[in-house]
N, C-alpha and C positions, 0 to 999 in steps of 0.2 A: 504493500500500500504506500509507505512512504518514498519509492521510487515512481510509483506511477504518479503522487500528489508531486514531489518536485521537478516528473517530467511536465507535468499539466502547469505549475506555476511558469516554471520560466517560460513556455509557450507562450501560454496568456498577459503575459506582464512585458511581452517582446509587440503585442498585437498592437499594428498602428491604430484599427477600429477599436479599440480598446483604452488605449493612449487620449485619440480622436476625443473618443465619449468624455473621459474623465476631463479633459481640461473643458470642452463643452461645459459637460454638468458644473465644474465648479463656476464657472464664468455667470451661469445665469442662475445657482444658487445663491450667487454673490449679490447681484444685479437685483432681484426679487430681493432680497433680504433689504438689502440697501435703497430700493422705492417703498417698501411697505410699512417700513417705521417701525416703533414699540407701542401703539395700541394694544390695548388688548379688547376680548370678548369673549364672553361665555365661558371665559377660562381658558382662554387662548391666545397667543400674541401673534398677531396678524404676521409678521415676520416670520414665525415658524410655520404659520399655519402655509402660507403662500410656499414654503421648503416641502413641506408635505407633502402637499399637491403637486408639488414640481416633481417629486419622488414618486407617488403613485402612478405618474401618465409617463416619465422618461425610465425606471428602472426595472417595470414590467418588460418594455420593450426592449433595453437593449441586454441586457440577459438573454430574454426568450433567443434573440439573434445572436448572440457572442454563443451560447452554448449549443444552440443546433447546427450552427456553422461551423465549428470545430471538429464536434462528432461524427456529422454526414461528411464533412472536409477529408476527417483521418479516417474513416470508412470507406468513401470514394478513395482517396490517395492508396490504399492498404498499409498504411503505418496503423491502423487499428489492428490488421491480421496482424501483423509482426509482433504488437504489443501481448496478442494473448499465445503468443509462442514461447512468453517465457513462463519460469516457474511462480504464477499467480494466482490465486483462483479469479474469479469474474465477480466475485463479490466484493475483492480489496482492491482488483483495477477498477470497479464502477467507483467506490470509496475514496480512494486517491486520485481518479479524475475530476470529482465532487468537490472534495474540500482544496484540491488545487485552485479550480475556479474562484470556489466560493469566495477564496484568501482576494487573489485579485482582484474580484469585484468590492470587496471588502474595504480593499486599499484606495482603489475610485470613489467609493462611498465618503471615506473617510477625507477625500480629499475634498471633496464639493463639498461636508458639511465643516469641513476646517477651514475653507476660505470664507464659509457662511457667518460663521461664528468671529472672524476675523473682523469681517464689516459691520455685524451684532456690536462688537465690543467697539468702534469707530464713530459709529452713530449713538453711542451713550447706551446702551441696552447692554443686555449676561447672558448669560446661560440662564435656563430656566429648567425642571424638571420635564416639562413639554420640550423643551429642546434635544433632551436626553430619549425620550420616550420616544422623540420623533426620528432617531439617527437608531434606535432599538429597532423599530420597528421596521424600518423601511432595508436594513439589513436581514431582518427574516422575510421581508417581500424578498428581498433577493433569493437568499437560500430557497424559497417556495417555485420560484420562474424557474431558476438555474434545474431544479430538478427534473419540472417538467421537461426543458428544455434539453435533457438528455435524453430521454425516452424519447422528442420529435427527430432529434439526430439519429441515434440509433432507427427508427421506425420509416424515416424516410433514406430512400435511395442515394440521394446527391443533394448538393447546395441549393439547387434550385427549386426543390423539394422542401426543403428546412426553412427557405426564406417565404416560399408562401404561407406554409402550414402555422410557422409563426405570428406572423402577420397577420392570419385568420384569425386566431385564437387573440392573442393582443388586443384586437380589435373589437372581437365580443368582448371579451374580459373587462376593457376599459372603455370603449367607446359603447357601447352596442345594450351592454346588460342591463343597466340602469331602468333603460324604457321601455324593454324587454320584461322586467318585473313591475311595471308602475302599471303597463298596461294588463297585467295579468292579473294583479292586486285592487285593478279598477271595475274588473268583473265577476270575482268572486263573490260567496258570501261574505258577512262581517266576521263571522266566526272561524273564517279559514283562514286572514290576515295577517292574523300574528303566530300562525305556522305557518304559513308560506313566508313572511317574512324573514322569521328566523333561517329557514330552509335557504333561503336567498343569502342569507349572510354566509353560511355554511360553503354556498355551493361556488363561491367567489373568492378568491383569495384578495385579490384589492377591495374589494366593500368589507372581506372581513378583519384587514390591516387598518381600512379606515372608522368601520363600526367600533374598533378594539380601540382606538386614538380617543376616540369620544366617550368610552364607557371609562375607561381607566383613569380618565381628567375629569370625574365624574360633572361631565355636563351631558345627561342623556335626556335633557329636560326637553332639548332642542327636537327629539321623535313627538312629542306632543300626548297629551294625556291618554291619548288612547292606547301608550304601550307604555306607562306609566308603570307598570307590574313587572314586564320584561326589564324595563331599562332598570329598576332597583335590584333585580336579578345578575343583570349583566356588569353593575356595577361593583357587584359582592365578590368577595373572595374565591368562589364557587363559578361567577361566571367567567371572571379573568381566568383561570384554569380550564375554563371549557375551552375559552379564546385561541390559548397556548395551546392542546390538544388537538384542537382543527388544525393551526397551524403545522402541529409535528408529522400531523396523518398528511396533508397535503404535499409534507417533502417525501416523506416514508415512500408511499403508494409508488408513484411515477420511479420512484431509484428501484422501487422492487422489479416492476415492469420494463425496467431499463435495464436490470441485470439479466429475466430472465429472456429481452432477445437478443443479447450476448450470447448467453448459452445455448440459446434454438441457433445462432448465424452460428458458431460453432461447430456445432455437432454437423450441421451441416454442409460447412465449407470440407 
C-alpha cells in the first residue's frame, strides 16, 4: 500500500491540471473572501459562507475529473496492468491509490483555504469555528468524489469515457438535484416530506456536506417550522453521527466497487 500511495502522490502532485486547479481555487477563495467582508448571519460569516459555496460547486468537480482521468489514463496507458503485477493485493493498491490522491487534493485544499484565511486576517476578520468546520468539511467532500471517482475510472474504458461520465454525475449532483427534489417534494403528500426529505439528504453527498454545515452551526431554524422536529434531531449528538456515517458509507461503497472491478479486469486479463 505504501508504494502504491507514494506512486499515486508524486503522480498527482506533478499534474499540471492539478497545479492549474489549486492556484485557481486559491485565487478566487481569496477574491470571495476578500469582496464579502465579516458580516455575519444566522451564525455564519458571509466570508466563509461564500468559501463554502465556492467548495461545494469547484471540488465536486475537479476530483470527480482529476480521479477518473488518472484511472481510465493508467488503464488505457496499461501502467495499471503492470501495477497489479507486483506482489499487492487489489485491496492495498485501490488503498494506496486513494489516500495518495486524497493527500494531494488535500494539499490544494489547504492551499485555497490558507490564502482565504490570509485575506480573512487582512481585512480585520479570524478564524472562526465555521471557518474550521468549513475546511472539515469540504475535505471529506473531497474524500466522498475522489472515491467515487475511482470506481468511474476503473468502470469506464478511456478518458473520454471518464470525462463525460463525470460531468454527468457533477452535474446532477450539483446542478441538477436541487429541482429534481423540490419538484418531487411539491407533489407528494404532507406526510411523505420529511422522509423524502431526509432521503434527499442521504442520497447526495453535497446537500448532505451542506445540510451537515447548517445543523452542526446549529442554525437549522433556516428549514422552517415544519421540520422543526428533524432539525432539533439533526442538530443532537445523534444526528451529527448519522451525518458522519453517511459520509463514511459514501467513500466505503464506490472503493468496495472499485476494488472488486480490479479483481473481475484481473482475473480476466
Amino acid at each position: 500500500m505504501k508504494t502504491a500511495m507514494k506512486y499515486q502522490w508524486m503522480t498527482m502532485i506533478r499534474s499540471k491540471w492539478l497545479i492549474s486547479f489549486g492556484v485557481l481555487f486559491t485565487i478566487l477563495a481569496a477574491i470571495l473572501v476578500g469582496s464579502s467582508g465579516n458580516e455575519s448571519f444566522s451564525g455564519f460569516a458571509r466570508s466563509t459562507a461564500a468559501l463554502l459555496n465556492l467548495s461545494l460547486l469547484l471540488i465536486p468537480l475537479v476530483t470527480l475529473l482529476t480521479g477518473s482521468l488518472f484511472l481510465s489514463g493508467e488503464k488505457e496507458d496499461g501502467r495499471l496492468a503492470l501495477l497489479l503485477t507486483y506482489p499487492i493485493s487489489t485491496r492495498a493498491l485501490i488503498g494506496g491509490l486513494y489516500i495518495g490522491s486524497f493527500l494531494s487534493l488535500l494539499t490544494v485544499i489547504s492551499f485555497g483555504y490558507g490564502g482565504a484565511s490570509i485575506v480573512l486576517f487582512l481585512i480585520g476578520g479570524g478564524w472562526s469555528s465555521f471557518f474550521f468546520l468549513s475546511f472539515f468539511l469540504t475535505v471529506l467532500l473531497a474524500g466522498i468524489f475522489l472515491a467515487i471517482s475511482m470506481f468511474i475510472g476503473l468502470y469506464t474504458s478511456n478518458r473520454l469515457q471518464a470525462i463525460g461520465v463525470s460531468l454527468l454525475i457533477w452535474a446532477f449532483f450539483v446542478l441538477f438535484y436541487e429541482f429534481f427534489i423540490v419538484g418531487i417534494l411539491s407533489m407528494v403528500p404532507k406526510g411523505w416530506v420529511l422522509p423524502l426529505f431526509a432521503l434527499s439528504i442521504i442520497m447526495n453527498p453535497v446537500e448532505l456536506v451542506r445540510v451537515w454545515t447548517i445543523t452542526a452551526m446549529k442554525s437549522g431554524t433556516i428549514f422552517g417550522p415544519q421540520l422543526y422536529e428533524w432539525t432539533k434531531w439533526a442538530e443532537s449528538m445523534n444526528g451529527q453521527f448519522v451525518f458522519f456515517g453517511v459520509a463514511c458509507i459514501w467513500m466505503v461503497i464506490p472503493l468496495i466497487f472499485a476494488n472488486f472491478l480490479i479483481k473481475r479486469g484481473n482475473r480476466d486479463a
